[in-house]
VOPAGU-2260 file (C-alpha; in pm, 1 decimal, decimal comma):
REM VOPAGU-2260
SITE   aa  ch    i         X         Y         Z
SITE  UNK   A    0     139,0   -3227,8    -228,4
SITE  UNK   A    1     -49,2   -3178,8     103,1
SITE  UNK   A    2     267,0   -3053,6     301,8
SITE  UNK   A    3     330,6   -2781,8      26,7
SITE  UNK   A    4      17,2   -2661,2      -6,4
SITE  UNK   A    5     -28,0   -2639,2     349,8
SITE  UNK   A    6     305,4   -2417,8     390,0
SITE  UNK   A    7     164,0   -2191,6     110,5
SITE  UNK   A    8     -95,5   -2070,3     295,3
SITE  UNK   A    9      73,9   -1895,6     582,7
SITE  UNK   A   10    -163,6   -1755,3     819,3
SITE  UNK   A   11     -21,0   -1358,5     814,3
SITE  UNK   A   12    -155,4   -1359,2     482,2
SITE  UNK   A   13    -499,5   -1492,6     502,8
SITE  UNK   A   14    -651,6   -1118,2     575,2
SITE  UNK   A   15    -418,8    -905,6     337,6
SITE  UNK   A   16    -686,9    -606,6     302,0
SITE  UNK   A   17    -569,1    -394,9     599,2
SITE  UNK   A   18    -145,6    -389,4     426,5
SITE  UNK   A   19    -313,2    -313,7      90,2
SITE  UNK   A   20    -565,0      26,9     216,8
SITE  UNK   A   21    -274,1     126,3     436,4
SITE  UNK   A   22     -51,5     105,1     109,0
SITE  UNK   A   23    -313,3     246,2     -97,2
SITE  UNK   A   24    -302,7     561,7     146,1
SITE  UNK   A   25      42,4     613,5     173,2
SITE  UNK   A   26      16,8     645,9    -230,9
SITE  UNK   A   27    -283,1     845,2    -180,0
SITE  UNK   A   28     -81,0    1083,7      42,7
SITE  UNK   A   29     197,7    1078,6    -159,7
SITE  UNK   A   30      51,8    1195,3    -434,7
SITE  UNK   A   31    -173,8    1488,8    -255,9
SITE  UNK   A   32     181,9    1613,5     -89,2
SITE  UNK   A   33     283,6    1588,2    -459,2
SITE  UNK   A   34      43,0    1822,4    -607,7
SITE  UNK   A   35      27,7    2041,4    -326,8
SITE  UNK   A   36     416,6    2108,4    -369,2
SITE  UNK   A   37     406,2    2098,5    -744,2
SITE  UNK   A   38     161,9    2361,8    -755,2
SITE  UNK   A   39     305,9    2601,8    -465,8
SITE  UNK   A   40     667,9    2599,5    -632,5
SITE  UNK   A   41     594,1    2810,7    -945,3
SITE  UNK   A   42     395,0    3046,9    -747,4
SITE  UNK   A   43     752,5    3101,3    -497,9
């Protein structure tokens, strides 16, 4: 059980936070390119 729970814990993923705010922004800039578009195409 040692051995396994060792390989679960793989060291890339012991600080997570910096993928999950750089996802988080993408999203977050998706979303303001979204509305920006959405409300500059009826006004075309």
């Amino acid at each position: 059980m040692c051995l396994i729970t060792s390989s679960v814990n793989l060291p890339r993923m012991t600080h997570p936070e910096p993928m999950l705010y750089f996802i988080a922004a993408v999203f977050v800039l998706a979303g303001f390119v979204k509305g920006v578009v959405g409300l500059g195409l009826p006004t075309v």
